[in-house]
LUMLUMZA-624350 format. One record per residue (C-alpha): residue in one letter; y, x, z; residue number from 1. Coordinates in pm, whole numbers. Layout:
LUMLUMZA-624350
{r=a | north=Y | east=X | up=Z | k=NUM}
...
END
This chain:
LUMLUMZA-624350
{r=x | north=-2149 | east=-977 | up=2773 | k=1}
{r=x | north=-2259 | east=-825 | up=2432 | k=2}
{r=x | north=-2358 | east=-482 | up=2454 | k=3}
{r=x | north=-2337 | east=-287 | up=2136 | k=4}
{r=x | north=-2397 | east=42 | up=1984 | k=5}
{r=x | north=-2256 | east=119 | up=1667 | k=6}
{r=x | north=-2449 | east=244 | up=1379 | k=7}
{r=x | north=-2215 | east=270 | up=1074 | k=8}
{r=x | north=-2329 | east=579 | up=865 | k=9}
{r=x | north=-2082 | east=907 | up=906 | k=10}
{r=x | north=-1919 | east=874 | up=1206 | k=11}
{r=x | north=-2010 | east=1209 | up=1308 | k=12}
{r=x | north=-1850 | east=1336 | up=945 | k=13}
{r=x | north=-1507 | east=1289 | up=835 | k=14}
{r=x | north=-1285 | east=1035 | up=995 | k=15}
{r=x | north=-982 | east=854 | up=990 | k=16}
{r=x | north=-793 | east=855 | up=1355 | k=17}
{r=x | north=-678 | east=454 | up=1414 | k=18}
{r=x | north=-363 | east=390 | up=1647 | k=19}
{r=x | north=-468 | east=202 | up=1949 | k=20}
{r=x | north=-201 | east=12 | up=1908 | k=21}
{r=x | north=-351 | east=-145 | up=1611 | k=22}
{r=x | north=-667 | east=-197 | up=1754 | k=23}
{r=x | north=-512 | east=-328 | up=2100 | k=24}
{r=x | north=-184 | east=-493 | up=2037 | k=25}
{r=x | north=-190 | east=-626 | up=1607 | k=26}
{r=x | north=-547 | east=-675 | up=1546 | k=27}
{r=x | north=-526 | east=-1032 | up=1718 | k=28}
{r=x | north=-238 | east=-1143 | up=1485 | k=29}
{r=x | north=-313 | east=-992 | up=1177 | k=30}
{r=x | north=-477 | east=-1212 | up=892 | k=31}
{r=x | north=-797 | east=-1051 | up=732 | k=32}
{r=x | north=-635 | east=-871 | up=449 | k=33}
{r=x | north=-319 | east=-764 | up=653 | k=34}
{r=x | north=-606 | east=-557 | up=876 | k=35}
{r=x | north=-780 | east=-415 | up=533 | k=36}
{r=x | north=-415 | east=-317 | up=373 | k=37}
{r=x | north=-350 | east=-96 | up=727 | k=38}
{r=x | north=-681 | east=20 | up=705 | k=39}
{r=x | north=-609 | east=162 | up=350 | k=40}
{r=x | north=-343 | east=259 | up=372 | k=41}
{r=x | north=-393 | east=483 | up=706 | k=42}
{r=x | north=-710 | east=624 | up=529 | k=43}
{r=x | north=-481 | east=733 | up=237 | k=44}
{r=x | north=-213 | east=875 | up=475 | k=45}
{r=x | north=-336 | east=988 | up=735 | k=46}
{r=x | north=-674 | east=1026 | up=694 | k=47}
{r=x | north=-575 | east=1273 | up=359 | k=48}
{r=x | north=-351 | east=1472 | up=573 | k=49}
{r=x | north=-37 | east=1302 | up=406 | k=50}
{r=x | north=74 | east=1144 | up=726 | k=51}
{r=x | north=448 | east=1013 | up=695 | k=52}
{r=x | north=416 | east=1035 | up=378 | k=53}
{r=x | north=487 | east=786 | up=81 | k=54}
{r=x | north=172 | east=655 | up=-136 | k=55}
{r=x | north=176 | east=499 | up=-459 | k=56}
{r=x | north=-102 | east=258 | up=-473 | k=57}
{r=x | north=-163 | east=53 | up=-791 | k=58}
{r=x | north=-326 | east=-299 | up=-721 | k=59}
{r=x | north=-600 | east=-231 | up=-916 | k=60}
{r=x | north=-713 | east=19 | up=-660 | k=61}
{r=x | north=-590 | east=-228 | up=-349 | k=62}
{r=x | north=-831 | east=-477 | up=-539 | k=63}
{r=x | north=-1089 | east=-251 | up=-554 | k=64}
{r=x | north=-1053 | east=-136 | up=-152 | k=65}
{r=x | north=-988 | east=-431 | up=-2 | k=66}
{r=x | north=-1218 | east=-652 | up=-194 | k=67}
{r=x | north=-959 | east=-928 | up=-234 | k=68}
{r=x | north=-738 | east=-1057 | up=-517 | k=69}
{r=x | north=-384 | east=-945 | up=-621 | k=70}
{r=x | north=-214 | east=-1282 | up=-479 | k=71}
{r=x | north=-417 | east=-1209 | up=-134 | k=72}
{r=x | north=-253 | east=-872 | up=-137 | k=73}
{r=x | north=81 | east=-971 | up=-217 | k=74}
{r=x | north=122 | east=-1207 | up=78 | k=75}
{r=x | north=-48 | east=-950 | up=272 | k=76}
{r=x | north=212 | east=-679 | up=184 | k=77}
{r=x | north=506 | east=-927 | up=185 | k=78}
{r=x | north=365 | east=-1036 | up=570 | k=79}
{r=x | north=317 | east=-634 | up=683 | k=80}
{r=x | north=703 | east=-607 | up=518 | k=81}
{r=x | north=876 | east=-838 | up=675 | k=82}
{r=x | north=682 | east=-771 | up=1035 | k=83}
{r=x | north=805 | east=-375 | up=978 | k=84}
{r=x | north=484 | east=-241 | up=952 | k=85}
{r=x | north=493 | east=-130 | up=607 | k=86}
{r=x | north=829 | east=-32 | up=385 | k=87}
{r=x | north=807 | east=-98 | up=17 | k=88}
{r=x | north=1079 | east=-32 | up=-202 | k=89}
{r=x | north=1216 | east=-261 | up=-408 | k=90}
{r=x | north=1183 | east=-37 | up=-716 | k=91}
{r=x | north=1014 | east=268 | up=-768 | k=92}
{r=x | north=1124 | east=628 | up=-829 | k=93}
{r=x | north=880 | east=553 | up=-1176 | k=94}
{r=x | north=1014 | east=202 | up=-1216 | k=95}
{r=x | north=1364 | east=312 | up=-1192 | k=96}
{r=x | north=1328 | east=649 | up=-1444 | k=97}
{r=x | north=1203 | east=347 | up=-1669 | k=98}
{r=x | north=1420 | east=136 | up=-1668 | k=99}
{r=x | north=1743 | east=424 | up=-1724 | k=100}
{r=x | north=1512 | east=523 | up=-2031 | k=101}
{r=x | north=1482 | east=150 | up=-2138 | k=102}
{r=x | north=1883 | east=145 | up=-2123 | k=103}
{r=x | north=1971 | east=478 | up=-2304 | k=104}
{r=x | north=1746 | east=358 | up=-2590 | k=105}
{r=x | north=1931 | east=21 | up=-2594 | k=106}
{r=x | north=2306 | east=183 | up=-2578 | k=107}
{r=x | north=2175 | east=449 | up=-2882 | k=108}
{r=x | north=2044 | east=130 | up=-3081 | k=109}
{r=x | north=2371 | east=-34 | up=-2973 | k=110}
{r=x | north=2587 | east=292 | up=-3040 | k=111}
{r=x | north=2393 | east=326 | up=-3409 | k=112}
{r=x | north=2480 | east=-50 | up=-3487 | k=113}
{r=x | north=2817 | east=-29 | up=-3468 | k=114}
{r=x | north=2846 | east=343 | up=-3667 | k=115}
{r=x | north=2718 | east=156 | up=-3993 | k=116}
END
């Protein structure tokens, strides 16, 4: 039996608290980037003092703190989804506000169009 003593740097600083259950029950059935999305994304929430709460999280910054690619991710998320470990919107507040803007602008173009 392997004994070990662990030596990462600044784990007497600032941490980020991990559920057991992740550790105990999901960390044998969770593919590699699965593991680094929770890890994220509990570091973000929780370990900010924002847990509960919703988080925004371009891919460009998943890429950069995961360490994998965007399709990698995307499985990942779609995976943590559909096992209800993760809820993702189908469109954001953002996205949404967007799109209503994208529309007004097309019925005024429309509306103009059809004054001439």
């Amino acid at each position: 039996m392997p004994r070990l003593h662990l030596l990462l740097p600044g784990t007497r600083q600032a941490f980020t608290k991990i559920p057991n259950y992740l550790v105990d029950k999901l960390l044998p059935s969770l593919k590699d980037t699965e593991l680094r999305l929770l890890l994220i994304l509990l570091r973000v929430t929780t370990g900010f003092q924002n847990e509960g709460k919703a988080v925004t999280l371009p891919y460009h910054k998943l890429k950069k703190l995961s360490g994998r690619e965007s399709e990698a991710i995307s499985k990942a998320i779609d995976s943590l989804r559909s096992r209800g470990l993760i809820h993702k919107p189908s469109v954001t507040r953002h996205q949404a506000l967007r799109n209503a803007k994208h529309k007004h602008r097309q019925t005024e173009k429309q509306q103009y169009k059809e004054t001439k």
